[in-house]
TIPADO-281723 format. One record per atom (N, C-alpha, C): residue number from 1; residue in three letters; atom name; x, y, z. Coordinates in pm, 1 decimal. Each point is the difference from the previous one (the first is absolute). Layout:
BEGIN
(site NUM ALA CA (X Y Z))
...
% end
This chain:
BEGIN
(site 1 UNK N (1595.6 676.2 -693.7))
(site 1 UNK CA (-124.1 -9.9 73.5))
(site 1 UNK C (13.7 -107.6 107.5))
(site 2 UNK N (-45.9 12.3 81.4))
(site 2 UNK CA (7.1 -77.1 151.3))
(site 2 UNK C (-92.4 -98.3 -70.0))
(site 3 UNK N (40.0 -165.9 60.3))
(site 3 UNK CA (-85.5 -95.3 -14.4))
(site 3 UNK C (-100.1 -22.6 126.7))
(site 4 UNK N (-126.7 54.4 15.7))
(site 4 UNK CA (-16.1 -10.9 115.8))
(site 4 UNK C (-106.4 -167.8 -47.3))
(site 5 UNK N (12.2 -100.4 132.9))
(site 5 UNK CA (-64.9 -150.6 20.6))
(site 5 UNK C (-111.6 20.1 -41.4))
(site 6 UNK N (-121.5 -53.5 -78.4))
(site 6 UNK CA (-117.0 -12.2 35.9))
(site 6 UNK C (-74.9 -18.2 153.4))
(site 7 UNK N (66.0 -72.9 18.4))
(site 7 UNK CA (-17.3 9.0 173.9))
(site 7 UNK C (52.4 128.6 113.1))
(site 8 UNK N (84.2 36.1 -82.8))
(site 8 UNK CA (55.7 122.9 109.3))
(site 8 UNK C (-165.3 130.4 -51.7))
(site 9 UNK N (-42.3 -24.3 -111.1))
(site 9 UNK CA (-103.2 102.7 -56.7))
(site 9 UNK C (-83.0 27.1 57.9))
(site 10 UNK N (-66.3 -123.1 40.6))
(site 10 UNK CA (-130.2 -75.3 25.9))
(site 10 UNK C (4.6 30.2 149.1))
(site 11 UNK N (87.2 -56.4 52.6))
(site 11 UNK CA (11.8 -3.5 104.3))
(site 11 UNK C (30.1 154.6 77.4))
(site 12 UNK N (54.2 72.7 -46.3))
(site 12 UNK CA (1.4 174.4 66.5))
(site 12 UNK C (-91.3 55.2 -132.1))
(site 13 UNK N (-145.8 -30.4 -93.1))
(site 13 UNK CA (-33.6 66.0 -22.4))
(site 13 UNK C (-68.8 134.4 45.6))
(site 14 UNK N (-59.5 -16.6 88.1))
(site 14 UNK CA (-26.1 111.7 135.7))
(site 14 UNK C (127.4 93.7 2.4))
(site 15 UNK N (52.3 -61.9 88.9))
(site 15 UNK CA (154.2 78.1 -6.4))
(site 15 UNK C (9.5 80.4 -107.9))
(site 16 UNK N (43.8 -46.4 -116.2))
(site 16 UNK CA (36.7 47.7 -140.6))
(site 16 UNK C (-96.5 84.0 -38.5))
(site 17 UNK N (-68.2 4.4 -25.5))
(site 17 UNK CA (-140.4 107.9 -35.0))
(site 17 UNK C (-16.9 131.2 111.0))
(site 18 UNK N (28.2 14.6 165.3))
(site 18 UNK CA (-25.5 57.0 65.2))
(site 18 UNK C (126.8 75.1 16.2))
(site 19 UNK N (124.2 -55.2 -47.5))
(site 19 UNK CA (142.8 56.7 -5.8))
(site 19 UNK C (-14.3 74.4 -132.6))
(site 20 UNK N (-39.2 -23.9 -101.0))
(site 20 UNK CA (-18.3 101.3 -110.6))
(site 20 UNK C (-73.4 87.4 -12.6))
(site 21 UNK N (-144.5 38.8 104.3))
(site 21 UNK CA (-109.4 82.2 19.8))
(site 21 UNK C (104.5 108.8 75.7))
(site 22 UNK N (28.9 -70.1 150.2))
(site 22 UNK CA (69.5 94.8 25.4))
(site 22 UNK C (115.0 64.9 -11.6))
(site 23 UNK N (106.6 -72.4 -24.7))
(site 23 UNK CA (117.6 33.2 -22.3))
(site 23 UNK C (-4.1 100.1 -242.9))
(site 24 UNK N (-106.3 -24.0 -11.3))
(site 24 UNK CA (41.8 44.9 -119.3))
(site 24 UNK C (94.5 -8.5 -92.0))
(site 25 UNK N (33.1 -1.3 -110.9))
(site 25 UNK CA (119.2 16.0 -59.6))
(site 25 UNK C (54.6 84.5 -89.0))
(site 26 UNK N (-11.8 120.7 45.1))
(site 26 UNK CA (66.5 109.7 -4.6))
(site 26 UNK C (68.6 55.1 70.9))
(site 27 UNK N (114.2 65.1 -27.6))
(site 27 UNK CA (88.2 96.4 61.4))
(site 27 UNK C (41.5 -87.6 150.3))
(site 28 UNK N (77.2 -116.5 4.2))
(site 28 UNK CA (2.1 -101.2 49.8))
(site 28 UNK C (135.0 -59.5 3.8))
(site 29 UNK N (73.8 1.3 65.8))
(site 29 UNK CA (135.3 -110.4 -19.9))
(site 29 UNK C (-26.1 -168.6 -82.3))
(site 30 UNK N (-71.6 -13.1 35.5))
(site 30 UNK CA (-21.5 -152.5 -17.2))
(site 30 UNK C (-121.6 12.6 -120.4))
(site 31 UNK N (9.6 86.0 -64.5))
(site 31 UNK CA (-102.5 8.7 -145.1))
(site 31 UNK C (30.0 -86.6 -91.2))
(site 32 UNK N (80.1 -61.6 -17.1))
(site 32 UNK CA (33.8 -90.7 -98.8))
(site 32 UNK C (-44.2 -148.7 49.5))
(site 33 UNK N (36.1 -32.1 118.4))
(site 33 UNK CA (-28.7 -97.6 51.4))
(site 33 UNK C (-173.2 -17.9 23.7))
(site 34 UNK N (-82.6 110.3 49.2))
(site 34 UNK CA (-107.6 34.5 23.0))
(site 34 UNK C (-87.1 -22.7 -170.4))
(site 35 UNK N (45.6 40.3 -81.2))
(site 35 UNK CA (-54.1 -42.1 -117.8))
(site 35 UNK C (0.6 -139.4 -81.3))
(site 36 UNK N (137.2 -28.8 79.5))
(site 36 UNK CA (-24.7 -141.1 -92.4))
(site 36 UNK C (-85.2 -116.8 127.5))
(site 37 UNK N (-13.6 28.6 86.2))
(site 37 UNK CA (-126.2 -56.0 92.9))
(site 37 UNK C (-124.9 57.4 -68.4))
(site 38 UNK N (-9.6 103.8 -48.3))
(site 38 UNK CA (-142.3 18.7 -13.9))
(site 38 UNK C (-32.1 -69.4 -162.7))
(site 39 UNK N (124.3 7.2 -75.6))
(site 39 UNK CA (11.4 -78.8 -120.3))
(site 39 UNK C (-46.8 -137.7 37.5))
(site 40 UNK N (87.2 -45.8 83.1))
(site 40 UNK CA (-21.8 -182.1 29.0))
(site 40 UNK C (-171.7 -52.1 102.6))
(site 41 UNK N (-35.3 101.6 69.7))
(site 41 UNK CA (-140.3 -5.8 49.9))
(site 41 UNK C (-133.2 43.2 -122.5))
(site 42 UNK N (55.8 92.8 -93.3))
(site 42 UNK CA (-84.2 32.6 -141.7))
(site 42 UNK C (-64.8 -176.5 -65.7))
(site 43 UNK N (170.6 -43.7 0.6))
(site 43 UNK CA (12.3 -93.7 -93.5))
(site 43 UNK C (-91.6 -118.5 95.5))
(site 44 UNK N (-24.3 -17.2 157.8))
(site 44 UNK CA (-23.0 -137.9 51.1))
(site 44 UNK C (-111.8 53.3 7.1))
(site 45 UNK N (-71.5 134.0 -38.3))
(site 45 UNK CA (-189.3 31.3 -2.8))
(site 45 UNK C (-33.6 -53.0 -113.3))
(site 46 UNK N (125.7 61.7 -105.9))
(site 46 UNK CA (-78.1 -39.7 -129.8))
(site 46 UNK C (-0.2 -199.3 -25.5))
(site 47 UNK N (87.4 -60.7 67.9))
(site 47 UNK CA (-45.3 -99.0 -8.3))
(site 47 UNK C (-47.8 -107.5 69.5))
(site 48 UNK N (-6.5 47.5 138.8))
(site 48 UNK CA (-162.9 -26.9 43.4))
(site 48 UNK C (-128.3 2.6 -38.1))
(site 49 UNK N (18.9 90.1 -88.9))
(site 49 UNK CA (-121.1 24.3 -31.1))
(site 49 UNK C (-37.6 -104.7 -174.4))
(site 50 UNK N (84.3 -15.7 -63.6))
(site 50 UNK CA (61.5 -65.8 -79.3))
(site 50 UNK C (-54.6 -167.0 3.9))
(site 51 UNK N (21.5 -78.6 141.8))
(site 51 UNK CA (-15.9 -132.3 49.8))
(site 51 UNK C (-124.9 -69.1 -20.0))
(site 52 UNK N (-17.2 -70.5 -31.1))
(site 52 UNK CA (-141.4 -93.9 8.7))
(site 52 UNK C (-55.7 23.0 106.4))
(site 53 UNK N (-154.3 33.2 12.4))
(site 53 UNK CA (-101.2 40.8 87.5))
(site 53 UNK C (53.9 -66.2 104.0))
(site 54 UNK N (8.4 -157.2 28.5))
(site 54 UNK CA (15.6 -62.1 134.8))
(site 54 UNK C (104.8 71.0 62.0))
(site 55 UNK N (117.4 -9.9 -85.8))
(site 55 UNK CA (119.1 17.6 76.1))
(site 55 UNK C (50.1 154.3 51.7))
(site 56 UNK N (-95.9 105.9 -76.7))
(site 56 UNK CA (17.8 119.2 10.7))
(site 56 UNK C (-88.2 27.9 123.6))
(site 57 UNK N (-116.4 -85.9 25.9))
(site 57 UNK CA (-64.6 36.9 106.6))
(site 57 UNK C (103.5 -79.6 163.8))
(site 58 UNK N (-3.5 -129.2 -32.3))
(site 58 UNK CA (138.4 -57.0 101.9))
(site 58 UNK C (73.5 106.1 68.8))
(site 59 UNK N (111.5 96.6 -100.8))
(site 59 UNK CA (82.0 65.6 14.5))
(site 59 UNK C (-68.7 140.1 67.0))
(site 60 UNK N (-65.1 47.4 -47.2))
(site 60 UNK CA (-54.8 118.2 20.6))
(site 60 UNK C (-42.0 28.6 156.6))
(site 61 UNK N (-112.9 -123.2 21.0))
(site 61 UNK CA (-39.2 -9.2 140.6))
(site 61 UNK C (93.6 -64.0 88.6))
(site 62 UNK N (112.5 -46.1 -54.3))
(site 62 UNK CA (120.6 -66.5 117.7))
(site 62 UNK C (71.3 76.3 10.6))
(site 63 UNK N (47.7 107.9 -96.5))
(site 63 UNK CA (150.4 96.3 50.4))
(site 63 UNK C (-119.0 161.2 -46.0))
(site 64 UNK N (-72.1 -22.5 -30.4))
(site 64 UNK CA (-18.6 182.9 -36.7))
(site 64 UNK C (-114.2 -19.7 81.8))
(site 65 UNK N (-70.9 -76.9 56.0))
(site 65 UNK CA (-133.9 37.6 129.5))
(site 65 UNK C (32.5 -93.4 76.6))
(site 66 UNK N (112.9 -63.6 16.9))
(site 66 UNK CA (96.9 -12.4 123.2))
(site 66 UNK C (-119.7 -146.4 74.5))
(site 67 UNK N (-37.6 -79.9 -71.2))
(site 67 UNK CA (-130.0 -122.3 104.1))
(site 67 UNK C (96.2 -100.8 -44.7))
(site 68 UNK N (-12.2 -32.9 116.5))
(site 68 UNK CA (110.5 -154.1 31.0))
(site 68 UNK C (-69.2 -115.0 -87.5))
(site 69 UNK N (83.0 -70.4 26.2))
(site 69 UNK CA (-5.9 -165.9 -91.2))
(site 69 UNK C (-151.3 -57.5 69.0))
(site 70 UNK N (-23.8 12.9 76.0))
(site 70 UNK CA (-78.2 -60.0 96.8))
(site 70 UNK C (-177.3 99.8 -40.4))
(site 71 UNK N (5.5 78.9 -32.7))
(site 71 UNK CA (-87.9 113.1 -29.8))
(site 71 UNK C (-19.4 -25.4 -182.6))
(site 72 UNK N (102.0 -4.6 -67.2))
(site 72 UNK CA (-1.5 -21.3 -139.7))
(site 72 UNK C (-83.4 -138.4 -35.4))
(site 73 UNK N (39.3 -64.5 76.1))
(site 73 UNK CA (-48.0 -242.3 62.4))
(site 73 UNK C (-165.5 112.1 -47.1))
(site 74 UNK N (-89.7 55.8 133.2))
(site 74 UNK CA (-135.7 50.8 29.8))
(site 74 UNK C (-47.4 29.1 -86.3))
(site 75 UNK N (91.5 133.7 -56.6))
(site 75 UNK CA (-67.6 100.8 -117.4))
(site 75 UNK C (-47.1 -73.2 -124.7))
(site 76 UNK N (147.0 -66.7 -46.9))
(site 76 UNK CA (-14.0 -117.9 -128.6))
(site 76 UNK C (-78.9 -98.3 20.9))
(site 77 UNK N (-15.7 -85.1 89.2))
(site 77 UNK CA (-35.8 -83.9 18.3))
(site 77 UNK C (75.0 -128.7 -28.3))
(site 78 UNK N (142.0 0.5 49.5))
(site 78 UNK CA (80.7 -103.7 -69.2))
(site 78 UNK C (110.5 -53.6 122.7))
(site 79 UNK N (56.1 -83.4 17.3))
(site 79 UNK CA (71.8 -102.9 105.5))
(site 79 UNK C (127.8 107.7 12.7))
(site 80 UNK N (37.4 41.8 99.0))
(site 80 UNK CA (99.7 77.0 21.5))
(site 80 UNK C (160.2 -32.4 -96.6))
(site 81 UNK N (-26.0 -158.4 38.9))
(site 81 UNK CA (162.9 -66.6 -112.0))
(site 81 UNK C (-39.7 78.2 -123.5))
(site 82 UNK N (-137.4 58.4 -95.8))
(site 82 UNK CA (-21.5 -53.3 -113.2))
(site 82 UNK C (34.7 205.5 -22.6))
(site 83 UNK N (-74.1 36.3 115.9))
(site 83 UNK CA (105.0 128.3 -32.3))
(site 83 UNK C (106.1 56.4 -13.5))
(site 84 UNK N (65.5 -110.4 111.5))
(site 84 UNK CA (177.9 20.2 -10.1))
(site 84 UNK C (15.3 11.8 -127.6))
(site 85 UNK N (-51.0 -180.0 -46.2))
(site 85 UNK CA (59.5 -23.2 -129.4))
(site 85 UNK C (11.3 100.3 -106.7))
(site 86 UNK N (-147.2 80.9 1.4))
(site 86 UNK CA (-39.3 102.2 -91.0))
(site 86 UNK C (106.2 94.5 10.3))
(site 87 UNK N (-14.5 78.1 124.1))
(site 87 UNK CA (66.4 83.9 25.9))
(site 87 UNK C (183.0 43.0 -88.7))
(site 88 UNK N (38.6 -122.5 22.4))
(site 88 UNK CA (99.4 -44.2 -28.3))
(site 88 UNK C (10.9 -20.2 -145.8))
(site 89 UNK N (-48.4 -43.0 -70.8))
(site 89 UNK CA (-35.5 27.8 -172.8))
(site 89 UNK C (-24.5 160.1 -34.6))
(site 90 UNK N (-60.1 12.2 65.7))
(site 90 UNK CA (-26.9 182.1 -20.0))
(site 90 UNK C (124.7 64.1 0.3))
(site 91 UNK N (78.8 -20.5 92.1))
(site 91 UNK CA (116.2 103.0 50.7))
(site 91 UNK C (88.2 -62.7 -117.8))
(site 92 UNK N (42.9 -169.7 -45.0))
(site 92 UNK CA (36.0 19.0 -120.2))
(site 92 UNK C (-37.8 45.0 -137.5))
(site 93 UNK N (-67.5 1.5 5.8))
(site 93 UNK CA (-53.0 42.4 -119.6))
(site 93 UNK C (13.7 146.8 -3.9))
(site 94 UNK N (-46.3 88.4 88.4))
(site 94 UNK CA (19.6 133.5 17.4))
(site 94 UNK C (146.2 56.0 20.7))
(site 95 UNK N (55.0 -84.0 -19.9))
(site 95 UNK CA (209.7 -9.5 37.3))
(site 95 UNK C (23.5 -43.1 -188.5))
(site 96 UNK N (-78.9 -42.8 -59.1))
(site 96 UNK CA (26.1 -34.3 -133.9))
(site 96 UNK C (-24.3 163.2 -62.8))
(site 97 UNK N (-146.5 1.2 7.6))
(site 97 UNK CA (-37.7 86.2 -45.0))
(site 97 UNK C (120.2 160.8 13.5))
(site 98 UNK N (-22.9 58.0 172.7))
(site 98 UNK CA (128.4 67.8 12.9))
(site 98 UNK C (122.6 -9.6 -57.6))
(site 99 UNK N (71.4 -118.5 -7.9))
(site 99 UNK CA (118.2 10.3 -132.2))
(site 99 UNK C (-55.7 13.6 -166.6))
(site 100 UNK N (-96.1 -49.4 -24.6))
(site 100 UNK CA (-32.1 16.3 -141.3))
(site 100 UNK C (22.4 186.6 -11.4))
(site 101 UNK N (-81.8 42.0 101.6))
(site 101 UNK CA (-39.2 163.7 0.5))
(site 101 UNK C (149.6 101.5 21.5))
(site 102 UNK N (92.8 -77.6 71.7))
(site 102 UNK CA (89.5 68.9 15.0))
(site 102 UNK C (116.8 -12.5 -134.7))
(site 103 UNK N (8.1 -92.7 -53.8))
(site 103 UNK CA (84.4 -76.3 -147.6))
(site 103 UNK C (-56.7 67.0 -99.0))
(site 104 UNK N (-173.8 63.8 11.0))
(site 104 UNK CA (-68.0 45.1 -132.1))
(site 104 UNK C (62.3 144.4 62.3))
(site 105 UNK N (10.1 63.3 51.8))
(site 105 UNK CA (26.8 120.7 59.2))
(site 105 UNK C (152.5 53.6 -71.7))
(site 106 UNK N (73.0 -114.2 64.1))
(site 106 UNK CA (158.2 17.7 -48.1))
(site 106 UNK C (12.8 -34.5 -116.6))
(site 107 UNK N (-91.5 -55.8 -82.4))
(site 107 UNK CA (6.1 -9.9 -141.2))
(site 107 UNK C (1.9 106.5 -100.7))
% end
């Protein structure tokens, strides 16, 4: 199975979701590869969704409704550093979580 980054996830989730709508994975050269993306995007919904309210909302509205650091500061109501900071706990933690999910998998 391809290790794909938490950050490489997050970051082309768009991408990744709109490459599997259309491209499908059937009857496909690249079906194998195409599945274990949709395996490893399965796995970063299910644990997004998984995360403590704060940090699942952080993540959600920064890489899946795409509002900048500066917009997240407004919405939250919190010092832009204090989102970084957040931000940044989230993505580890959600990088923990993702290996826990992938180790219980191969188990």
């Amino acid at each position: 199975m391809t290790d794909y980054s938490v950050n490489e996830l997050l970051n082309n989730y768009h991408l990744n979701k709109s490459k599997l709508k259309l491209i499908g994975y059937k009857d496909n050269k690249n079906n194998e590869n195409l599945l274990e993306l949709k395996e490893e995007m399965d796995m970063l919904d299910y644990c997004i969704n998984i995360l403590p309210e704060e940090e699942k909302t952080i993540i959600t509205n920064h890489y899946i409704k795409r509002m900048s650091l500066r917009q997240l500061s407004k919405v939250l109501i919190m010092a832009r550093t204090t989102i970084t900071r957040k931000l940044k706990n989230a993505e580890n933690l959600l990088e923990k979580l993702l290996k826990s999910a992938k180790n219980w998998k191969k188990g």
